[in-house]
C-alpha positions in Angstrom: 0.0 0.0 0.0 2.9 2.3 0.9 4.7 1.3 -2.4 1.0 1.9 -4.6 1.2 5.7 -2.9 4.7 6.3 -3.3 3.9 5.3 -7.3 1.0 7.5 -7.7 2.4 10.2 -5.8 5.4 10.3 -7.7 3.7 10.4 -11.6 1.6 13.1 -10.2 4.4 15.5 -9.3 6.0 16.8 -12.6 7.2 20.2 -11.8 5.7 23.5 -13.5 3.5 23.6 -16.5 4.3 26.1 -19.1 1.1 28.3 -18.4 2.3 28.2 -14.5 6.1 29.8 -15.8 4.0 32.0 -18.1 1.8 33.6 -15.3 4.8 33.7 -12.9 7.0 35.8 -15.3 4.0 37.8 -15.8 3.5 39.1 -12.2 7.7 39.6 -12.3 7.6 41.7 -14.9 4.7 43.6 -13.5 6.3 44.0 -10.4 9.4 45.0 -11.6 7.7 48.1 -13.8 5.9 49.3 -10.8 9.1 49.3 -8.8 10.8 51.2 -11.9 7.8 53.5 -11.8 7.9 54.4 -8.7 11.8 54.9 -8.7 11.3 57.0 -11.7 9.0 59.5 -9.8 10.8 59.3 -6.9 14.0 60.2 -8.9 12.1 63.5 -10.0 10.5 64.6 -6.8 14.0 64.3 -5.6 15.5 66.3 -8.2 12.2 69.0 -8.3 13.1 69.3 -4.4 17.0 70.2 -5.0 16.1 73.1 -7.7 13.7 74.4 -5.2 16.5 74.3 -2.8 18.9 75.9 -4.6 16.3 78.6 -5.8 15.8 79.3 -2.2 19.1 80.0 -1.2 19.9 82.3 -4.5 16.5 84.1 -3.4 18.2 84.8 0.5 21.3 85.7 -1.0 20.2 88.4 -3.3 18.3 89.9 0.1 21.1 89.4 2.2 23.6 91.4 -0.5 20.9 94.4 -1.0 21.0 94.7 2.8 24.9 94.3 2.7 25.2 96.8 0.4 22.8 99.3 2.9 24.5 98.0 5.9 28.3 98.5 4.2 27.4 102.1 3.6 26.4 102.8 7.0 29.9 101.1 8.9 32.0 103.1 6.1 30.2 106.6 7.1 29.6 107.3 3.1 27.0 110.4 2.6 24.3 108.3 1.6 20.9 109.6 2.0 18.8 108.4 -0.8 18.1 104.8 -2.1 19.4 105.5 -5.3 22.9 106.9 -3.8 23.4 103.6 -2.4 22.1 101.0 -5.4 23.0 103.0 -8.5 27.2 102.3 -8.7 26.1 100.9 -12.7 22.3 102.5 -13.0 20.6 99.6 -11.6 18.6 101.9 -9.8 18.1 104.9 -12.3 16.8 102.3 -15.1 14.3 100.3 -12.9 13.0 104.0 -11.7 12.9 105.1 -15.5 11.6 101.7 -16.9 14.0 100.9 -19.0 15.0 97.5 -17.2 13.0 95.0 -15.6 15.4 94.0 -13.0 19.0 94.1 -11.5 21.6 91.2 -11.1 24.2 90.8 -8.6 28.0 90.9 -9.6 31.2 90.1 -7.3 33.4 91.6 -8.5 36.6 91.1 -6.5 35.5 92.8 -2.5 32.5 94.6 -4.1 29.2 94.0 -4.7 27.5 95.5 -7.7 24.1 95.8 -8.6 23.6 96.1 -12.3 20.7 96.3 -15.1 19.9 92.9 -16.5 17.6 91.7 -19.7 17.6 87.9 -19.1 18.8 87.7 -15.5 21.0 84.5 -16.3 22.4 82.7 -13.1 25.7 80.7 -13.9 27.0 77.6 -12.2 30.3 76.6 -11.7 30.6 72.6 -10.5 34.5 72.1 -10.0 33.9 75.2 -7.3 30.0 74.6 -6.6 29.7 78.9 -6.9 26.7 80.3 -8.8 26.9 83.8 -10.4 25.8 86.1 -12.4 27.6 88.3 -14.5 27.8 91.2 -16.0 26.3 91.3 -19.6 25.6 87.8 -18.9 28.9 87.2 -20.1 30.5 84.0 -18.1 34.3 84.3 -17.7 36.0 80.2 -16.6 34.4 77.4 -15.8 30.7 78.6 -15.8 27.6 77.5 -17.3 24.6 78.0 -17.4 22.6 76.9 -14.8 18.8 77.0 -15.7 18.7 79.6 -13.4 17.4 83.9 -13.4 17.5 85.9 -10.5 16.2 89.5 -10.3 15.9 92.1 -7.9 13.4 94.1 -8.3 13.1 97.9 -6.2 9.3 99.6 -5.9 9.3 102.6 -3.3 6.8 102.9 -0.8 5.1 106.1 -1.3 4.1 106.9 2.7 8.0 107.0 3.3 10.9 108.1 1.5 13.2 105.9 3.6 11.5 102.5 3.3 12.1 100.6 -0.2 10.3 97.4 -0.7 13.2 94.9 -2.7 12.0 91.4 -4.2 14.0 89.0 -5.6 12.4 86.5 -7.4 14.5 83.4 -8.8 13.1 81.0 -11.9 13.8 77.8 -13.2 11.8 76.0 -15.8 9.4 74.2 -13.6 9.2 76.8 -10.9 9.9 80.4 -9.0 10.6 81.1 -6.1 10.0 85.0 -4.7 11.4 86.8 -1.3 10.4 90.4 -0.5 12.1 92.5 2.5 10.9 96.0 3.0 14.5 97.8 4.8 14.8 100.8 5.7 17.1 103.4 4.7 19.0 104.1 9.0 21.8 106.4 7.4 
């Protein structure tokens, strides 16, 4: 009786069918696309997230250089007493007030810190240095390219006081923008 089972038991047991390997491949191959899928979109969220980070830091920079620029004046004892004596070194100032230009762009240029009139706005990236600039004439000198970047800043007066100046910076990339606004007062 044990022998008769053993028989029967054995003929019955003859691995996989083709239809079973077929269905088994199938849900692999299903699985495997949904991981890809959601590695994919993980991949951009991550990458969405690191241009909004960078954006966010080139917005606080270009507030933190207006109010270096106003702050530099005031420990140097310069004879500053208007808004435009202190932001118009290349007519950044003068061509915003007129029209002319939309925005300004921040230059190093050595120890100083120019504002100047800008079309485009282009922020430039060098990787070997991790530095982001902008330039003058949007003219990259070394190792910089562009970086998918604009950053402007942007002056409006506020009408009630001579000595308050609203400034906005507003950085753009092609999926996104980013925009700070600081009123500071002009303490000189």
């Amino acid at each position: 009786m044990l022998m008769t089972y053993l028989a029967t038991r054995k003929k019955n047991t003859r691995g996989f069918t083709l239809i079973e390997m077929l269905v088994a491949v199938f849900v692999f191959t299903v699985s495997l696309a949904a991981l890809m899928t959601v590695s994919a979109k993980g991949l951009k969220t991550a990458n969405q997230a690191q241009r909004q980070v960078v954006a966010d830091y080139l917005a606080i920079e270009g507030i933190e250089t207006v109010r270096n620029i106003r702050d530099s004046a005031l420990l140097s004892l310069d004879t500053v007493t208007t808004w435009q004596d202190l932001f118009d070194d290349d007519s950044c100032w003068t061509d915003q007030q007129a029209g002319t230009v939309d925005a300004c762009s921040i230059s190093y240029d050595n120890s100083d810190v120019l504002l100047f009139p800008c079309d485009d706005c282009t922020v430039f990236f060098d990787e070997p240095n991790y530095l982001y600039r902008q330039f003058e004439g949007d003219v990259p000198t070394g190792n910089y390219v562009n970086a998918g970047f604009t950053r402007q800043v942007i002056f409006d007066d506020v009408p009630s006081n001579p000595d308050e100046l609203v400034v906005t910076v507003i950085v753009s990339w092609n999926t996104g923008s980013v925009e700070y606004t600081e009123n500071l007062l002009l303490w000189l």
